[in-house]
C-alpha positions, 0 to 999 in steps of 0.5 A: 378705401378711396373712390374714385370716378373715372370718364371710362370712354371721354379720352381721344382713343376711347376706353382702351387705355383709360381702363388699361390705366386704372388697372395698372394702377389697381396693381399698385394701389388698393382704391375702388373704381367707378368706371362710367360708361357703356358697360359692355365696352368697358368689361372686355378690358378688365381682367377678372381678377380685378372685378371686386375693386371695380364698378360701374355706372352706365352712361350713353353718351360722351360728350366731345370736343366739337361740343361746347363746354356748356351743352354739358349741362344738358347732356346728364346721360354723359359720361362727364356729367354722370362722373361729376354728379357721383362727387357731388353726391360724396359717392365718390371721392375724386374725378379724373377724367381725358375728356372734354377740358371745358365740360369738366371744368364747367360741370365741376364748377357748377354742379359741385360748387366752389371752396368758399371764398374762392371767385374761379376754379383755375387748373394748375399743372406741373412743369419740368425744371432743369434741377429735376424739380417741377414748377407749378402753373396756374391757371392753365386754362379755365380763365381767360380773362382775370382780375387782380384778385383772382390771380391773388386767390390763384397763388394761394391755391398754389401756395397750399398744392405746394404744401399739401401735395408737393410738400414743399414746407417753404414754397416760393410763389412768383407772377408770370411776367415780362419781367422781374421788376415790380413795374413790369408787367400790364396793369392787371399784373401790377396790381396782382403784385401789390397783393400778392406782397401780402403772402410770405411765400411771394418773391416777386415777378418771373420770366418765362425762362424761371418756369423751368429752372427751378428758382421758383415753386409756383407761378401765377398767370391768367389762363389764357397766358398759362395755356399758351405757355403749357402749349408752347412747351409742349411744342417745344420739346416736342420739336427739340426731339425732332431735330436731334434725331434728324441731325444725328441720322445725317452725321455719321460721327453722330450716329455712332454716338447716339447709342451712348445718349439713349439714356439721356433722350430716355431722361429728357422725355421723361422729364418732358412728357405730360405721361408722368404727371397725368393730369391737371388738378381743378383747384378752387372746386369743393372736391377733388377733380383731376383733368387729364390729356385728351391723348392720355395712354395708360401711364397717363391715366395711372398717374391722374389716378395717383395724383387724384388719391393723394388729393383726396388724401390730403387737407388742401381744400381746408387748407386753402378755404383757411388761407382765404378766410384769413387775408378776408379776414384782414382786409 
């Protein structure tokens, strides 16, 4: 049966709907929770025909988002940290966790280790296409500043998520750019482009508007690019659904019309919002961790609990530790 650890109380509203989450996940999937936390909060949120799929690790602290990424390190009675040990410790087999992005990432990173061959960690998230598809993204956030090389190693991440997970036998792998042309794009990204055209599954530069239409199966950029992108979105859609609710409460012809599109505002949230997805995968570390919203609800984290098993289910960090092996190889 799969383990999985899970920051009971790192979210932006505490333990509530994080452990609301795992039971409803419980009620469609058989795996074994370690909740790490304060116990005694935890326990009144988990009915008691739940208890034998379910146990517990004490931890005193949470570390928050005012915290620096690094304190983590230090702080080995947090909720975080105590997750992330029990992984490196193969105790369990996945981590997912709505707390602090950062501490997960740097605790991930240093404590577990990274797949051999890979230089960073990147954390890809799945985007909502125009045909009812997702287009992946990496990195999101945990680098800011890259060399060529890492965006190479990024798509190959990208390359095997698509495949393993997703599976997607033929991916279309593209690099985030201002344009489609190979001499677009700053000089990092040029020089990403010439190795990038080793992979097959490359076809060249992507605008931002390719992230969402479908044309495309995994997109590379460096962090701080991609975390805009992933914000901007957010963003996006978000206001998109303010001004079609203002205008329509200011136009009578379309109030009366407004009962017929509830399905389609129903389809477009859906479709927009991180609920569905849960979480963002930590690519490139020696095991499976899972980093999810800091707003999560419970749908959120029932679905970061789903992508976490069907990580640990699969053979992508063998499968990307091989792809790397093979262009070193080469080289």
């Amino acid at each position: 049966m799969i383990r999985i650890a899970i920051d009971a109380m790192g979210g932006d509203f505490g333990a509530e709907p994080i452990v609301t989450g795992v039971i409803d996940a419980l009620k469609e999937y058989q795996f074994h929770a370690v909740l790490v936390g304060d116990s005694n909060v935890i326990k009144q949120y988990i009915p008691q025909n739940f208890s034998q799929n379910i146990s517990f690790v004490e931890a005193s602290e949470v570390i928050s988002m005012a915290d620096g990424a690094t304190d983590a390190l230090k702080r080995k009675d947090s909720t975080i940290f105590k997750a992330i040990e029990l992984l490196k410790e193969k105790e369990v087999d996945a981590v997912v966790s709505a707390g602090h992005s950062g501490a997960t990432m740097s605790l991930a990173t240093l404590r577990v280790g990274r797949i051999k061959g890979v230089l960073r960690p990147a954390i890809a998230t799945l985007m909502p296409t125009t045909q009812d598809g997702t287009t992946l993204v990496l990195d999101v956030g945990a680098n800011v500043d890259c060399k060529a090389e890492h965006l190479f190693q990024f798509a190959v991440m990208g390359e095997a998520y698509a495949k393993e997970i997703l599976n997607r036998n033929h991916p279309k792998v593209s690099l985030l750019s201002n344009g489609e042309e190979e001499c677009k794009g700053n000089e990092v990204s040029k020089e990403a482009f010439l190795m990038l055209s080793k992979l097959n599954s490359f076809v060249g530069n992507a605008e931002g508007n390719q992230v969402f239409d479908g044309s495309v199966d995994v997109v590379v950029c460096d962090g701080f690019i991609g975390n805009i992108l992933l914000k901007t979105s957010e963003g996006v859609a978000d206001a998109i659904g303010k001004i079609i609710k203002k205008h329509v409460k200011k136009s009578p012809l379309a109030m009366a019309g407004s009962v017929l599109m509830k399905s389609v505002f129903k389809i477009l949230k859906k479709q927009v919002s991180y609920d569905e997805y849960g979480g963002a995968p930590l690519l490139g570390v020696n095991g499976c961790v899972i980093i999810s919203h800091g707003k999560s609800n419970a749908k959120a984290v029932k679905n970061a609990i789903f992508q976490a098993i069907n990580f640990a289910d699969s053979n992508i960090n063998l499968a990307i530790q091989k792809r790397l092996a093979e262009f070193k190889e080469n080289a």
